[in-house]
N, C-alpha and C positions, 0 to 999 in steps of 0.2 A: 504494500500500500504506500502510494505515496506520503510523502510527511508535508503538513500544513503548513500552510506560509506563512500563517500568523502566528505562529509558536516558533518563532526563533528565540535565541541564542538571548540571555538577559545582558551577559555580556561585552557581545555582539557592538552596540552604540561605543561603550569607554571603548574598549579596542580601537573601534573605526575613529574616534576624535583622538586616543590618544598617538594615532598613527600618522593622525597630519599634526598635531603639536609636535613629532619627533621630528618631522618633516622641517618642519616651519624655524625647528631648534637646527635643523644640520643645516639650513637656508644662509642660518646667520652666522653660522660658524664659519662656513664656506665664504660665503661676503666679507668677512672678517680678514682671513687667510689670503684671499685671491691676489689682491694687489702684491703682499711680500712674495709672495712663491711667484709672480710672473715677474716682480722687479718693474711695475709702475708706480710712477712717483707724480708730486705736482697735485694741480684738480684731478684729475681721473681717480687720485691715490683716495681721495677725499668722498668723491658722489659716489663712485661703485659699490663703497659699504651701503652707504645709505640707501642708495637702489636697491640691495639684497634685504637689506633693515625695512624697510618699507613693503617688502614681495614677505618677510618672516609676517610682520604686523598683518597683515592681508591673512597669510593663511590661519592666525590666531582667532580673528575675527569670522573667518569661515568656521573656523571649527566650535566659536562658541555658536554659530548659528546653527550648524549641526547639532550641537548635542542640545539644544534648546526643541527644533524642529523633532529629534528620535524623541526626546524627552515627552513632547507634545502628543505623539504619536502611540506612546507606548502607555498613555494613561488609558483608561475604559471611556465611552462616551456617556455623555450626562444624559445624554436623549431618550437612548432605547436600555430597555432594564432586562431585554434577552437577548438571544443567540439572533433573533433576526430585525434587521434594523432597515427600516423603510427611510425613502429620501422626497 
């Protein structure tokens, strides 16, 4: 029998936001890194963090909207008090 789509994984949400917070963390690190490891100096040494610092804060903000969005999702609806829920 197939398994129901509504009965996933509780854990499932933290995983998936804590997957792009890891992201968002290895974004800045990288940003961080790039300019010494290529040996650019001057402005470019300067806005290319901040362009990665800016793409990290991006994916931060994605992911609280994510887990706000699963969070939202994963409550029961107020509506209907059974298993079948008319629209």
């Amino acid at each position: 029998m197939a398994p129901n789509p509504g009965n996933g994984s509780k854990t499932a949400p933290a995983v998936l936001v804590a997957s792009v917070l890891a992201g968002a963390a290895f974004v800045a690190i990288i940003g961080t890194l790039l300019p010494g490891l290529i040996g650019i100096t001057g402005a470019a040494a300067i806005w290319i963090p901040i362009v990665f610092y800016a793409v990290a804060v991006a994916d931060v903000l994605v992911a609280l909207w994510l887990w706000r969005k699963l969070k939202t999702m994963r409550q029961p609806s107020q509506q209907g008090s059974g298993p079948v829920q008319r629209r």
